[in-house]
C-alpha positions in Angstrom: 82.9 14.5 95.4 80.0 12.0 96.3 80.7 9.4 98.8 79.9 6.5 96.2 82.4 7.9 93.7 85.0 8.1 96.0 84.1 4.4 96.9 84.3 3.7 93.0 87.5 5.4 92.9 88.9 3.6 95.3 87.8 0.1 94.5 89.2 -0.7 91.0 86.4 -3.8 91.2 84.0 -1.1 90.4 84.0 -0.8 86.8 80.5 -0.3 85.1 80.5 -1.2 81.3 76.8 -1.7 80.1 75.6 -4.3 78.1 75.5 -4.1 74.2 71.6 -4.4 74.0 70.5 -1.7 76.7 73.2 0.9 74.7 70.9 0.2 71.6 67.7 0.9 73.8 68.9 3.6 75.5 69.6 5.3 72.2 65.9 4.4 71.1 65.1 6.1 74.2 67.2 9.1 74.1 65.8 9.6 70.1 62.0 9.5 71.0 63.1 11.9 74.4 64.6 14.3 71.4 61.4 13.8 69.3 58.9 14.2 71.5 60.8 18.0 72.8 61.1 18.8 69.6 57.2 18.6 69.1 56.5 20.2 72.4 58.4 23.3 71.6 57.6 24.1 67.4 53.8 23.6 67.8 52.1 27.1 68.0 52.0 28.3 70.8 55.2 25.6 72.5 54.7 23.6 75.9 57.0 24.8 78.2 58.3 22.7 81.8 57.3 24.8 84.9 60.9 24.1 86.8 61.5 27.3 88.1 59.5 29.0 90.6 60.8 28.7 94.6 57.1 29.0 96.0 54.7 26.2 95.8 51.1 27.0 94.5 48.0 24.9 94.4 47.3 26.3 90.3 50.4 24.8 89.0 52.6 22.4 91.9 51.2 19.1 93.6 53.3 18.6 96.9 54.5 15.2 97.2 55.5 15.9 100.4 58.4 18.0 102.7 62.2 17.5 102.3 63.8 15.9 105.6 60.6 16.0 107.8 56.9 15.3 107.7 54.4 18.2 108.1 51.9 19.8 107.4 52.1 23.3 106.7 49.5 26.3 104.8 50.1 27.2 100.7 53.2 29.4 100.5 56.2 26.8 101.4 59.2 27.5 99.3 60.1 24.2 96.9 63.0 22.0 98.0 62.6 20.8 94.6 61.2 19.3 91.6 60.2 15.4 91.8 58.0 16.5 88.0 58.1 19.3 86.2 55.0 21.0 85.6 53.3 21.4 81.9 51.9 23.9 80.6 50.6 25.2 76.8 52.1 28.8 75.2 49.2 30.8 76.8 50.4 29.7 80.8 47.1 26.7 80.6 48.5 23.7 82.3 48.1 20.9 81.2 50.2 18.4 84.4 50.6 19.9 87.5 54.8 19.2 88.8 55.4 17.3 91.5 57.4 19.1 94.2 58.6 18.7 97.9 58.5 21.5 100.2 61.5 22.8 102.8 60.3 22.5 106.1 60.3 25.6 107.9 60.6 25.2 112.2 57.4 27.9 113.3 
């Protein structure tokens, strides 16, 4: 358990209910989200996200940065994780590179 739900469970002051209005927008947002995936993946050939891969590369990943420390290290660091996802056409073309930090790796 997270250290700020166990702070919500124990303070009973800690009861989020969202406004009326921003329930309505969120499902605006949440419908044009659905919409917009839906197009992505039925147009021939489908977008796919690049979420997957553990290395970083230059061709499809642009690092952010490095998880817990600053650095600078050579291509090849393995991905902490995903700040973006990375997209790319059917054929493997990409079209945004994803946003990644990088585990720092003591030489």
């Amino acid at each position: 358990m997270w250290k700020w739900e166990k702070w919500c469970d124990e303070d009973k002051s800690c009861i989020f209910t969202p406004a009326s209005h921003l329930m309505k927008d969120l499902d605006k947002y949440i419908k044009a989200c659905i919409r917009l995936t839906w197009r992505m993946v039925t147009q021939v050939p489908p977008m796919r996200l690049e979420f997957q891969s553990s290395r970083f590369s230059k061709d499809i990943h642009k690092k952010i940065g490095y998880h817990s420390k600053v650095a600078h290290q050579d291509q090849g660091d393995e991905i902490a994780c995903y700040l973006w996802p990375g997209l790319q056409d059917g054929g493997g073309r990409l079209i945004r590179a994803g946003e990644v930090l990088c585990r720092f790796n003591e030489p």
